[in-house]
N, C-alpha and C positions, 0 to 999 in steps of 0.2 A: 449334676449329682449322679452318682454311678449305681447303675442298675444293678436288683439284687443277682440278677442274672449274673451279672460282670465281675460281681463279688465272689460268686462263689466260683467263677472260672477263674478267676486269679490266685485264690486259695486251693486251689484243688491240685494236688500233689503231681507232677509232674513222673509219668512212668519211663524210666528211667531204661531204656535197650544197650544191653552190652553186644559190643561188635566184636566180630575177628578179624575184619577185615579182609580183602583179595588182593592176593601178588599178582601185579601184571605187568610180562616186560614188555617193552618198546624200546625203538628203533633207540633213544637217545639213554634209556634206563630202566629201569623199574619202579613203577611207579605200587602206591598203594591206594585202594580204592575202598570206599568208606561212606556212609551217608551219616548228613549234617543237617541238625532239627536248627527251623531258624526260630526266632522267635513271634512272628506266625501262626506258628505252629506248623509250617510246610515240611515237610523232607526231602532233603536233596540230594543224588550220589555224584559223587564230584573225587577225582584223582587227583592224588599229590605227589611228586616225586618223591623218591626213597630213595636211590644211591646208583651208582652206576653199575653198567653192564658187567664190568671185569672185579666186580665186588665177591671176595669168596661168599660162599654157600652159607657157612657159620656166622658171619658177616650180617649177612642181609638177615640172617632169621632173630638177629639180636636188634638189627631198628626196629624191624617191626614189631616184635613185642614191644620196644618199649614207645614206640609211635603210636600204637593199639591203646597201651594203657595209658599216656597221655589224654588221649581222647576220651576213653569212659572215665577217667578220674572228672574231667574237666564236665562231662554229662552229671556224672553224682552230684555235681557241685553246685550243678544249675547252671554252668556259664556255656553260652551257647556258642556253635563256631563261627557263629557271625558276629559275636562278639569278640573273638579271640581274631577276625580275619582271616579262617585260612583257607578261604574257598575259592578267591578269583584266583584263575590264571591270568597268563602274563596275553594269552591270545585276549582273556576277556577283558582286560582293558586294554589293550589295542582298537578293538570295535568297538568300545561302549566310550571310550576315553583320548586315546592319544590321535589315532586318524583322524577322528571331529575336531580337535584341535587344531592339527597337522593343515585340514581343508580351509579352517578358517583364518591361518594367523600365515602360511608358508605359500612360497609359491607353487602353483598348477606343475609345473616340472617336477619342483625339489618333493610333492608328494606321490609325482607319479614315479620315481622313482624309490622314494620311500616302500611304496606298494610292491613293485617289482622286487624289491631284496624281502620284503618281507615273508610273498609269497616262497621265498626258498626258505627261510630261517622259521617259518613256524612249525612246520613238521618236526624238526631239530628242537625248538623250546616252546613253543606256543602251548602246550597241556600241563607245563610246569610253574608252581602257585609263584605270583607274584611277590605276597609278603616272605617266600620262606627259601628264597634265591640266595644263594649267599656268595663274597666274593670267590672262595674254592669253589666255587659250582662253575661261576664265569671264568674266571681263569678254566676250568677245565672246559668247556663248551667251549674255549676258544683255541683252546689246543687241540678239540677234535676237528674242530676246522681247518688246521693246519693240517693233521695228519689225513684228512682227505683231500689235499690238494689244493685249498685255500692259497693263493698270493700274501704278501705283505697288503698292499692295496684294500684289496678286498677284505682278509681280516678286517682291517681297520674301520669300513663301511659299517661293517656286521656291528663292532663295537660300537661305532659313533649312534648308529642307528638303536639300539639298544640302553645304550647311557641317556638318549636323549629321551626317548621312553620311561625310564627311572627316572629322570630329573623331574619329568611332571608326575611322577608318580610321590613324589616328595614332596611340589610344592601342594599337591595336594591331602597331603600328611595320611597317605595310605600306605606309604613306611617310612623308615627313620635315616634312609641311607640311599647310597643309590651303590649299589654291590658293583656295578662295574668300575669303579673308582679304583685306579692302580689294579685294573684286574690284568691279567697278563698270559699269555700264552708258554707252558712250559717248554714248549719245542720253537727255536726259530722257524719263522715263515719264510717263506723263498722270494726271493723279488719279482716282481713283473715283469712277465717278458717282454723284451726291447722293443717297442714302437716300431714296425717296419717303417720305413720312405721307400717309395718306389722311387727309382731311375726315372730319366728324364724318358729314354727310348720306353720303361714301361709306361709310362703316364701316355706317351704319343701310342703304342701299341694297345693299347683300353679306348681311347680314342677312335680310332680308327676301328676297331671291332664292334663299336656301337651304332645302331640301325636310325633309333630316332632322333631327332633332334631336339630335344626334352631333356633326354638322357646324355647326350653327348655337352651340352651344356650345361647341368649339375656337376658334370664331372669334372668341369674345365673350371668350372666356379670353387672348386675344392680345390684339385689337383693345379690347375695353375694359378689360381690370386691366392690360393692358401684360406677362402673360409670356410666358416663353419659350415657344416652342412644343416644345421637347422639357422644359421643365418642365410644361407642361399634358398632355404624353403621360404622363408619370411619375408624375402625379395619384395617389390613393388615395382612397377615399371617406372615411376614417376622417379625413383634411386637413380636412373640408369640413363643419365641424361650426359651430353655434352662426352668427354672423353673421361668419366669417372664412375664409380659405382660408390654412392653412399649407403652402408649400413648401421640402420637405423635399429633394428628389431630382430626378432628370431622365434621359428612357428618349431621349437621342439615336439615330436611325436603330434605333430602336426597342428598344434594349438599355437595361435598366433599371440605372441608376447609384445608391447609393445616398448621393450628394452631389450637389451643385449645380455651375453651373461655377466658380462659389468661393464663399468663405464667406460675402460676402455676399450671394449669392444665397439662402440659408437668412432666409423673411422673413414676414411677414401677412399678407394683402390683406384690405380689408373689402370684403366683399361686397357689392355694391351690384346696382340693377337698371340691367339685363334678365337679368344674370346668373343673379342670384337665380334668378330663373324659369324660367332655362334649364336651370338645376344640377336645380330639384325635378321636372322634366319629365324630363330625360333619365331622373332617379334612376328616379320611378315607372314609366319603360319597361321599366327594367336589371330591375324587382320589388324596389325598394328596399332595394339591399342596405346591408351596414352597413362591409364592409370589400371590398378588392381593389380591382383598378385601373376606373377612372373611366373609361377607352379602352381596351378589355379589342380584341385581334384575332381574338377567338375561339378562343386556342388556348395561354391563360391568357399571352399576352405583352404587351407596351405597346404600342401600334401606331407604325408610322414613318410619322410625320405626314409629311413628303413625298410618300410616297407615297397617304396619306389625304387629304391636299389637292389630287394629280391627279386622282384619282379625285373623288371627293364636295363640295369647295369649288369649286376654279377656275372648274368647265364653267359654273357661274349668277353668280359672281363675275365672272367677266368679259366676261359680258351686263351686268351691272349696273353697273359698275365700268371704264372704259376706259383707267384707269391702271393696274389689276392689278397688281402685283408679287410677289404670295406672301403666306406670311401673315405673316413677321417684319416686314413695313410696318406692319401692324395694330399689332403691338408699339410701333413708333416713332411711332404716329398717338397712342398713348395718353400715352405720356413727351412728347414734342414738345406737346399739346394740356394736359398739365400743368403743362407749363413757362410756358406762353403763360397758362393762366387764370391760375395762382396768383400771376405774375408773378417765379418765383424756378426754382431748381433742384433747392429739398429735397425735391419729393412728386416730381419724377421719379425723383432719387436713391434716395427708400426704396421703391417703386415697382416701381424698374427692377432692383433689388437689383445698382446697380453702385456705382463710386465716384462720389462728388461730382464729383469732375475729370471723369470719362467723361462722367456726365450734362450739365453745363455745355458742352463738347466737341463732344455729337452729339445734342443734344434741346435747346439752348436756339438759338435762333434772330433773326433780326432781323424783326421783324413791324411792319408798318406803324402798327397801330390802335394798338398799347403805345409805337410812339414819339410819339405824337400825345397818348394822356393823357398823360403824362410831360411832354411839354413844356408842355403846356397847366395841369397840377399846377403848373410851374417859371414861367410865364407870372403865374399867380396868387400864387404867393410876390412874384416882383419887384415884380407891382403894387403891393401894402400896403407895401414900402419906396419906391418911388417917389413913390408919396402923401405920404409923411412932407415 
């Protein structure tokens, strides 16, 4: 039964504060800043986007009033903005909502990546309300991405990352849509720039500029069998038996996975030299062990080659080497230069442990010297019919 108390706080006339609201810009727009009674009784000040930066002057002073009177109409009326919704932004379900998700249901990689793009895109939308995003707001957020230098590539992360965000923000029916749907960028985005492959003489010249024997076998494990570099972190020694290397696994950003980034990355490589001699060098250093990781960080974990390539590769790599890119180029020097000798796509495909379509895609290439035997093969057919 409810206290007389509770009776008369429920009857008791709600005072009613008319706002005017503060203009404030930021980097991504103008926001309007506002305090929202909850039901509570709390008050909160909380910003909502208002419109963009290149918005004339008469413009912005016409949402806000009528943003302004939205809001105290919607106070006269009794309905509170936690009733109406419009107080989360898109950062505050990110933290209270989609990364608890994200940890629970996706892989250790796919969120720590997640994290890394996010850290750049919430400065850009993270203070702008979740419910009141609309597809022109995305499409336009996605056009200033281009207009600062965004890739095609990349845009499309920002989207995927963002759509997937709304989608659970749906199935949790805290809006009715997910706004990045056909949202679109009004400016084309530029392609990605082309993969380098380093040369065979650069791959030996990086080689040979490197000191330890750690580092000069990471690089040989990229640059010449063509893997991943978080499948050569992920290494075992118990892989690296007899005249092959099986990979099994992959310690991306140094966390040991025990899968590949798909299944057909589970694959053989025959061991060939310099490797060979890199593997039994390194081994007799480690005191030849028989099992454990291959790239031990001292502290029985897999080391995060990026950061074992700032350190220990790059600094003689790129004395040696004036295209430098990292070591995944090493990767694509190996696929790319087996595409080119063998004159086909299958020893990059099994190689590169991708699909056929992928390897064809981004390792076969147009080369001068194969279009010349070719025609000159095609030269000497015609002759023996022309003869006739």
């Amino acid at each position: 039964m409810a206290t007389t108390e509770t009776l008369l706080r429920a009857n008791r006339k709600r005072r009613v504060r008319e706002q005017k609201g503060t203009l404030v810009e930021r980097r991504d727009g103008f926001y309007l800043r506002y305090y929202i009674d909850g039901q509570d009784g709390t008050r909160r000040k909380v910003s909502e986007w208002l419109c963009d930066l290149d918005t004339k002057k008469k413009l912005i002073e016409i949402k806000l009033k009528q943003r302004i009177f939205e809001i105290n109409t919607q106070a006269e009326n009794g309905v509170t903005a936690e009733a109406v919704v419009v107080d989360q932004t898109i950062a505050d379900f990110w933290e209270k909502n989609y990364i608890p998700w994200c940890e629970a249901n996706l892989a250790k990689s796919t969120v720590r990546g997640y994290k890394k793009l996010w850290a750049v895109l919430e400065p850009r939308v993270g203070s702008r309300s979740l419910q009141k995003f609309r597809r022109v707001e995305a499409s336009d957020f996605l056009t200033s991405l281009v207009k600062d230098g965004w890739n095609n590539n990349s845009m499309k992360h920002a989207k995927f990352l963002l759509s997937g965000l709304y989608s659970r923000a749906v199935s949790r029916d805290i809006v009715p849509a997910n706004p990045m749907t056909d949202a679109k960028s009004d400016v084309p985005a530029p392609p990605p720039k082309e993969r380098i492959a380093y040369t065979d003489a650069e791959v030996v010249a990086v080689l040979h500029a490197l000191d330890r024997p750690d580092a000069k076998l990471l690089w040989a494990l990229c640059s010449i069998l063509g893997m991943r570099p978080s499948e050569a972190a992920g290494l075992l020694w118990e892989c690296c038996s007899g005249d092959r290397i099986r990979i099994e696994r992959a310690a991306p950003d140094g966390v040991m996975q025990e899968f590949t980034k798909s299944d057909r990355g589970k694959r053989q490589l025959l061991l060939i030299e310099p490797v060979r001699s890199l593997l039994n060098a390194w081994k007799a250093a480690c005191s030849d062990p028989a099992t454990g990781l291959v790239f031990d960080n001292g502290e029985g974990q897999p080391i995060d080659h990026s950061v074992f390539v700032g350190h220990w590769i790059a600094p003689g790599a790129k004395k040696a080497c004036s295209r430098w890119s990292g070591l995944y180029s090493g990767r694509h020097a190996t696929l790319t230069g087996l595409a080119i000798q063998t004159g086909d796509a299958g020893a990059s495909h099994q190689v590169g442990g991708n699909s056929r379509e992928v390897a064809e895609r981004n390792y076969v290439h147009p080369v001068q010297e194969a279009g010349d035997a070719g025609l000159r093969l095609r030269e000497a057919a015609l002759a023996t019919l022309i003869q006739r």
